[in-house]
KEFIGU-695285 format. One record per residue (C-alpha): z, y, x. Coordinates in pm, 1 decimal. Each point is the difference from the previous one (the first is absolute). Layout:
BEGIN
R         zz         yy         xx
R          Z          Y          X
...
//
This chain:
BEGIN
R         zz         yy         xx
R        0.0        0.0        0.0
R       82.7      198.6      299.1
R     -370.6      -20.2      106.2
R     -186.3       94.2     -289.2
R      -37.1      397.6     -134.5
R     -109.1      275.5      182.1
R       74.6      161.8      361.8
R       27.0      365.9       29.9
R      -74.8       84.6      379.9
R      -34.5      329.8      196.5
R     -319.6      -16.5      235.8
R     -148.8      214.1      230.9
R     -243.2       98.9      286.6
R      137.6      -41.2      337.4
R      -70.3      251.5      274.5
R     -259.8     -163.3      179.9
R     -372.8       -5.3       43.2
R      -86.5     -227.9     -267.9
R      250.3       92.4     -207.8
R      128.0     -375.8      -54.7
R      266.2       23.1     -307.3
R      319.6     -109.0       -7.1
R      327.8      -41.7     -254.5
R      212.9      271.2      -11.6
R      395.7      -15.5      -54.4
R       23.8      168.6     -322.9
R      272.6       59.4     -280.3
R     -289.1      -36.5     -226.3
R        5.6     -342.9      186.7
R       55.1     -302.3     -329.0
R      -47.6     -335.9     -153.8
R      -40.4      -58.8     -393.9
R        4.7     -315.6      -87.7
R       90.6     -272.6     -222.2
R      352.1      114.2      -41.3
R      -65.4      373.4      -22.1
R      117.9      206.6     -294.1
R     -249.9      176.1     -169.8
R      -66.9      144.3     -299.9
R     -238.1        0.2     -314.7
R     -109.2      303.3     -220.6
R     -183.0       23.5     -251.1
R      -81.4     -118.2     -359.8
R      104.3     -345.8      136.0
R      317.0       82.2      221.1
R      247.0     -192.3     -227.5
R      335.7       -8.2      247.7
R     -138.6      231.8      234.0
R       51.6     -239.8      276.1
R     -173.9     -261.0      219.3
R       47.0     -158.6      318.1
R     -253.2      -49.8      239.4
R     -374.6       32.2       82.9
R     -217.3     -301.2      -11.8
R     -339.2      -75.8      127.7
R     -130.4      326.6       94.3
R     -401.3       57.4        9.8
R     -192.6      364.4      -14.0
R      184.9      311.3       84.5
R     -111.6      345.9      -89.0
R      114.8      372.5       42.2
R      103.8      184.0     -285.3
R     -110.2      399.3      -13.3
R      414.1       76.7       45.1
R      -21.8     -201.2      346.3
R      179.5     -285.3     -120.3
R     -108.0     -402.3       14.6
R     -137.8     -252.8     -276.8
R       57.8     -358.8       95.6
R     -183.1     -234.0     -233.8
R      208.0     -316.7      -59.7
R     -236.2     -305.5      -67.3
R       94.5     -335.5       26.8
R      321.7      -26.2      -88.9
R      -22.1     -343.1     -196.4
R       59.7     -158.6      290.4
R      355.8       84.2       80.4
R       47.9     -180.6     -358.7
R       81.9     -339.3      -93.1
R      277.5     -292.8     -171.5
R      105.2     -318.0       93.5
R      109.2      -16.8     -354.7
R     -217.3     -296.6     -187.6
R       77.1      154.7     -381.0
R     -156.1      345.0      117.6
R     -293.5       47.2     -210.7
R     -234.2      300.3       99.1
R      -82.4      298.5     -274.1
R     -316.1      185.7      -64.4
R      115.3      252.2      230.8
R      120.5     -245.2      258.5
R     -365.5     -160.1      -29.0
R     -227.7      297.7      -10.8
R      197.0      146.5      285.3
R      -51.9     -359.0      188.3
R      399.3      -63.6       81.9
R      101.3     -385.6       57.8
R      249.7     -206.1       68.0
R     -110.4      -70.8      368.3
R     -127.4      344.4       39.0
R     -224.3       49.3      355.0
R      280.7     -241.7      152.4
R      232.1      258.8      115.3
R      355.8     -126.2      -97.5
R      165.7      365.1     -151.5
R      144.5     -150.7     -278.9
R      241.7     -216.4      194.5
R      145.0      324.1      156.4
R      -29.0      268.6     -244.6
R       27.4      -32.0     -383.2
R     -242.3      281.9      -24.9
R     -263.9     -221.5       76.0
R       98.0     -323.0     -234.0
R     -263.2      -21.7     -294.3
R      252.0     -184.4     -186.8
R      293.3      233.3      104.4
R       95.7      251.9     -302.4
R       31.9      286.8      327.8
R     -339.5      -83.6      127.4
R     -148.5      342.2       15.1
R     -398.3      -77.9        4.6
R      -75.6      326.8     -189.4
R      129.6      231.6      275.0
R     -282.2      -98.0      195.3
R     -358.6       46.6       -3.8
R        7.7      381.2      -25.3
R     -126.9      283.3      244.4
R      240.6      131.7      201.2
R       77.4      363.5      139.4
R      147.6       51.8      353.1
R      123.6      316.2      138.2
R      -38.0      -75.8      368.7
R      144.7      363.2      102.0
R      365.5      -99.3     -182.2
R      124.5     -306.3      197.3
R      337.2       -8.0     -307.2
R     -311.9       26.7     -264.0
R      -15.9     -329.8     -207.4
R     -337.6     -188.6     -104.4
R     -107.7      138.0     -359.0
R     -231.3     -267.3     -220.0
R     -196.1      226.0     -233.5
R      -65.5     -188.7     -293.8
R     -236.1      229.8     -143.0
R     -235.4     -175.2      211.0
R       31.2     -367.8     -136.8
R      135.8     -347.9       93.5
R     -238.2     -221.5      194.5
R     -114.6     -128.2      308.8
R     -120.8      334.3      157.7
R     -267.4        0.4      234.5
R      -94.0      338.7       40.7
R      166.0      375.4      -38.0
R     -289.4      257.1       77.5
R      148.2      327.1      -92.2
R     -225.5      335.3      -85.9
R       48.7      311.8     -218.9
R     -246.1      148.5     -280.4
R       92.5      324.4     -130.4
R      337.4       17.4      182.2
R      104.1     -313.0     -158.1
R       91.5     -340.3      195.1
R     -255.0     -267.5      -88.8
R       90.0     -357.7      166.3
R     -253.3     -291.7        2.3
R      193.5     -351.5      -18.6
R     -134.3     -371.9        4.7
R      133.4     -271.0     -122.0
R     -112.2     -246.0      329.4
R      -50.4     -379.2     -136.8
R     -293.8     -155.1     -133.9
R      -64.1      101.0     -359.5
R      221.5      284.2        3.5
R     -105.8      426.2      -56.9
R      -29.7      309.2      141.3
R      225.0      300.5     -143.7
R       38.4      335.8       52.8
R      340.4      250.8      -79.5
R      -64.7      385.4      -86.4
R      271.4      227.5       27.9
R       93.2      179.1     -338.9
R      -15.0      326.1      211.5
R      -48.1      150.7      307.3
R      248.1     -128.8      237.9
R       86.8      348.6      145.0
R      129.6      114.8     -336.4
R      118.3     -355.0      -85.1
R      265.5       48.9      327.1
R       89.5      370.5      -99.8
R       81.8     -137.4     -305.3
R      269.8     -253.4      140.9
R     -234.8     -295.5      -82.6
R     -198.3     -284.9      190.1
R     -370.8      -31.4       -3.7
R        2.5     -332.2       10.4
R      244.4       -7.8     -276.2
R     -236.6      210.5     -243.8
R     -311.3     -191.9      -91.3
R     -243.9     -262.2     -142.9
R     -107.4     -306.0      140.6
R     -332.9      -84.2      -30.1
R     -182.8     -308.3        1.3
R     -380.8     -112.4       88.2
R     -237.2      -96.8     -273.7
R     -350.0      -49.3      187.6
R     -346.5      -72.6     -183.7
R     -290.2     -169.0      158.5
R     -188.3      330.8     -115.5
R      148.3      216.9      310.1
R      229.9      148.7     -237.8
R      410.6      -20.9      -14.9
R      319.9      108.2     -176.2
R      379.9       62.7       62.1
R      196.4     -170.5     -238.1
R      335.6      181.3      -33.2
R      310.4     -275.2       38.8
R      205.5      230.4     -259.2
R      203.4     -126.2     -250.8
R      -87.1       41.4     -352.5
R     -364.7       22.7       91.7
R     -242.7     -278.7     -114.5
R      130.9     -353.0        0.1
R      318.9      117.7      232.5
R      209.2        7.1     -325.1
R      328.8      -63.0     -109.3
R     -168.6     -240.7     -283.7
R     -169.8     -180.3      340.1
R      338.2      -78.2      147.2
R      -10.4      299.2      248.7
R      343.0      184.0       15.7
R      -43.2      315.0      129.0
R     -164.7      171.6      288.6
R      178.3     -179.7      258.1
R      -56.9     -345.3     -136.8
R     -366.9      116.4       78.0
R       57.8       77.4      348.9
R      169.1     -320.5      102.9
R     -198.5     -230.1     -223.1
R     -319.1      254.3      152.0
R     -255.9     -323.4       40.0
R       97.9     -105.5     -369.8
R      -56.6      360.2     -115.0
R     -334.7       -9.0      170.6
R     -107.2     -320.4     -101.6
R       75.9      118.1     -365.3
R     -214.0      315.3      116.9
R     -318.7     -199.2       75.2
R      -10.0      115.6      374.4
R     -279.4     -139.9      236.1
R      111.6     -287.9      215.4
R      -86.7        8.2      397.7
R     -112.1     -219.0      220.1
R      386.6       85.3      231.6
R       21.6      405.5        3.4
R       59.5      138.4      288.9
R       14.1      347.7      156.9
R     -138.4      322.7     -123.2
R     -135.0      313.2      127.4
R      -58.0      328.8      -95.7
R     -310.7      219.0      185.1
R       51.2      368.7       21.0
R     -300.1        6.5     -208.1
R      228.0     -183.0     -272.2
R     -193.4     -334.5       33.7
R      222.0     -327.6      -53.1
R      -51.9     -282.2      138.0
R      168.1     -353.7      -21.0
R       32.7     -324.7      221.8
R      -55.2     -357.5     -197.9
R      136.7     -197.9      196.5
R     -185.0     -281.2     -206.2
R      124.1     -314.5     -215.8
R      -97.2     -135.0     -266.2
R      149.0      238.7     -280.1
R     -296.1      205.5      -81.7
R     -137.7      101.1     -311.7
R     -212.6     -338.9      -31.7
R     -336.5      149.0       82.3
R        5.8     -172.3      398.1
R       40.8      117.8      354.1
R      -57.4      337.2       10.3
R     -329.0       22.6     -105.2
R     -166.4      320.9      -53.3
R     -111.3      -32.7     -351.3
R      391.4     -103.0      -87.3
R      346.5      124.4      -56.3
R      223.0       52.5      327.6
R       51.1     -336.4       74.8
R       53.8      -78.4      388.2
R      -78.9     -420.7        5.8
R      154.7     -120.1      317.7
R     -126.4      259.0      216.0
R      130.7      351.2     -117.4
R     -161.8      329.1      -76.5
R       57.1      342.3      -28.9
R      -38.2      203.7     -258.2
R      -56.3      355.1      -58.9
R       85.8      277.7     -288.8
R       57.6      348.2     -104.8
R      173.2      114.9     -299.4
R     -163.3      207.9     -215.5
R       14.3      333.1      -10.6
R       57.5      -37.4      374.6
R      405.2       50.8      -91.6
R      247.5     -288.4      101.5
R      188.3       61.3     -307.1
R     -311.5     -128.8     -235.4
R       24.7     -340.3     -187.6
R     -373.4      -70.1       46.7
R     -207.2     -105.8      297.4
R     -350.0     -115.7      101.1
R       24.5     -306.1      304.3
R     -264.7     -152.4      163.1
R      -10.7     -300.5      297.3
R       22.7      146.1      338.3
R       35.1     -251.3      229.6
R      -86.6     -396.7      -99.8
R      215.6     -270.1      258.0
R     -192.4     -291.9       82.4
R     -330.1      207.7       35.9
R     -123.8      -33.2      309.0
R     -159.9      295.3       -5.0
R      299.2      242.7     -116.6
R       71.9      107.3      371.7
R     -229.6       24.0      302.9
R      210.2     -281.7      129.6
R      -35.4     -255.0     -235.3
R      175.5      -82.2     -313.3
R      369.2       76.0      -30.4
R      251.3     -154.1     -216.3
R      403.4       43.8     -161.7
R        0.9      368.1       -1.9
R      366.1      123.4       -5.1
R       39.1      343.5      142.4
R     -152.8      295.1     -118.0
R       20.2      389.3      173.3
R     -195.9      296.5      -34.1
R       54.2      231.8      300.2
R      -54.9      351.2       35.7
R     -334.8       23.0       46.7
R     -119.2     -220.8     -278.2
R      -57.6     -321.9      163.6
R      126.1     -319.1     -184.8
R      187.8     -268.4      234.4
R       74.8     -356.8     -105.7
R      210.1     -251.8      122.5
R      -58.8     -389.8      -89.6
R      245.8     -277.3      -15.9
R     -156.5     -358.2       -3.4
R      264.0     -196.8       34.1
R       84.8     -177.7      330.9
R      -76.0     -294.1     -116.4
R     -319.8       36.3     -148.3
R     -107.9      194.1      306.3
R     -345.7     -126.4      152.2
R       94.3     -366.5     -158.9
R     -315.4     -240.6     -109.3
R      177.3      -24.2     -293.1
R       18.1      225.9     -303.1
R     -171.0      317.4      -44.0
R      -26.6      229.4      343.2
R     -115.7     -247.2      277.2
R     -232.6      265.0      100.6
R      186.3      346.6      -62.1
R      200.0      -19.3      355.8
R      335.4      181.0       81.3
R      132.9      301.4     -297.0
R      -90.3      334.5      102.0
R       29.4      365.7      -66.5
R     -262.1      163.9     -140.4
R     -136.3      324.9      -28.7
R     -289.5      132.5     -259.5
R     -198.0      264.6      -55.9
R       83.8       95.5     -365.8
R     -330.0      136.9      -98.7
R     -236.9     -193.9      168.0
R      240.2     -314.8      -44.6
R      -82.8      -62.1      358.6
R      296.1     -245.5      100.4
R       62.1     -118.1      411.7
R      294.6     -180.6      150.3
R      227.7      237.8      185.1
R      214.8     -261.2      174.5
R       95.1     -416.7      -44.1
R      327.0     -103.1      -47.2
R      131.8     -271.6      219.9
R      -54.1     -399.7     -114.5
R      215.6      -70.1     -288.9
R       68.6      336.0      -65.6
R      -61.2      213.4     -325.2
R      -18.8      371.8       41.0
R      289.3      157.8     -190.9
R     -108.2      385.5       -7.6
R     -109.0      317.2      212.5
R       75.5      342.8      -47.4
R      -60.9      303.9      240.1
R      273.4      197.4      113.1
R       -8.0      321.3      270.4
R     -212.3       45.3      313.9
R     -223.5     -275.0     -110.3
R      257.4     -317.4       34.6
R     -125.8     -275.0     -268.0
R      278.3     -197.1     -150.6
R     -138.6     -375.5      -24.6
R      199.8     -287.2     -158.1
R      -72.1     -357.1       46.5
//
């Protein structure tokens, strides 16, 4: 428990010619972890408390400076060695089980017993915010932003108000999206939290090129008290149930999103088998993904963040061999768009599956990062990651230093 969460750790440039960095001794210096107090806001808070961060994936910056930590796969700190436990709709949908991903939790910590009345599943699964610059601050879980395995937080503004894009990443599961109620400046004058005050959104996507953001509000459409939904936190924690209700898209394993300055979107497929049933991310279908991956690309209409409609199209196919000037690529993960307009993507075939005669990428070699040419879709591979190795992310920082993750 010790080992999983997040590490908060001063770094800097040392004073030499290649200005090598180093750790820094630092009061702002910290572990979270398993064990950590936090707490959650929001429609959903309940108690107000929580312990611990589990399974952390993206990270983004919020305008206000602070940290969003998306908290994905949490199911497998889970499980029972109670026979008689018998799994819910929730426990299903959300994929908990008795032998969970084989870590043992539940032997040590009640929290984590499925059949335990003080198993606390629900206070995991959220997005949480970090202020790195207050070492005594505690985690906060905004549960404004929905309950499930989160595999993206790409954070961007549209007429002074916080707009956060949010994936659900497993096979067959949806993209959503959060609008603030108002702009976050006045939001904080007013003593209240941006990521407090809004809707979540989820993806409905037509084979047409054409989309929709289906509010998860209570009261609205089937999310009624007469459907068995409570109240506007029952939403939030139940969020896949809400959206399922909602007729969302499902994806072939959402991954990261990006947001161009030109206020193009794009998103990583990872691919799976959880598409909309038209194939493999063919052209002429919806975003499907097949075993390869794709990308895909929208703006909202009006050109404003805040609207509820969109028009996508297929940017980039996996499996095509000639999507990049290298060949095909495949398991698109990472997305970033950096300052001047260029799209980078990371891929993570699994280690397993890497260069093997069986299965489906015997020819696609080691991941990669990649960078493309947005307009001319011109895509070449900018560096390969080591054998076995998936490529976890990049993002530029100052004086030209690329942050790579493998």
């Amino acid at each position: 428990m010790a080992a999983q969460g997040v590490t908060v750790v001063a770094v800097a440039a040392a004073k030499t010619a290649d200005g090598t960095w180093r750790t820094v001794d630092s009061r702002f210096n910290r572990r979270i972890t398993a064990r950590t107090p936090a707490r959650l806001t929001g429609p959903a808070a309940g108690k107000g408390t929580s312990t611990g961060v589990l399974a952390p994936s993206a990270v983004s910056v919020t305008p206000w400076g602070t940290v969003l930590v998306a908290e994905e796969n949490v199911n497998a700190f889970f499980g029972t060695d109670d026979p008689s436990w018998r799994r819910s709709e929730s426990h299903i949908r959300y994929r908990y089980s008795a032998a969970g991903f084989g870590h043992a939790w539940h032997r040590e910590d009640p929290r984590f017993d499925l059949s335990d009345r003080r198993a606390r599943p629900e206070d995991f699964g959220w997005i949480v915010e970090i202020d790195a610059r207050d070492p005594a601050a505690e985690p906060v879980k905004r549960t404004a932003l929905g309950r499930f395995a989160h595999g993206s937080v790409t954070v961007s503004e549209a007429e002074g108000r916080v707009v956060i894009h949010t994936t659900d990443a497993e096979d067959g599961e949806y993209l959503y999206k959060f609008i603030g109620s108002a702009p976050w400046r006045e939001l904080r004058a007013r003593g209240r939290d941006p990521l407090d005050h809004g809707t979540l959104h989820v993806a409905r996507i037509s084979a047409d090129g054409t989309g929709r953001w289906l509010p998860l509000t209570h009261g609205q459409g089937p999310l009624t008290n007469e459907n068995g939904w409570k109240d506007q936190a029952d939403v939030l924690v139940r969020a896949r149930l809400a959206a399922d209700a909602l007729g969302a898209t499902p994806l072939a394993r959402p991954e990261r999103v990006a947001v161009s300055r030109n206020a193009d979107v794009y998103l990583a497929l990872a691919g799976g088998t959880g598409t909309t049933g038209c194939g493999g991310g063919a052209a002429d279908c919806g975003p499907g993904g097949g075993p390869y991956g794709s990308i895909i690309r929208w703006r909202e209409a009006g050109e404003d963040a805040t609207s509820t409609a969109f028009h996508w199209e297929h940017f980039l196919l996996g499996g095509d061999p000639t999507a990049t000037a290298d060949g095909a690529f495949a398991h698109p993960k990472g997305v970033w768009c950096d300052a001047a307009g260029r799209l980078w993507i990371s891929t993570g075939i699994p280690g397993h599956s890497l260069n093997s005669s069986q299965g489906p990428f015997p020819r696609l070699g080691n991941n990669a990062l990649l960078v493309v040419d947005p307009d001319s879709g011109t895509a070449r591979r900018f560096l390969t990651a080591p054998r076995g190795a998936g490529v976890g992310g990049v993002r530029g920082v100052r004086r030209g230093v690329w942050v790579v993750g493998f």
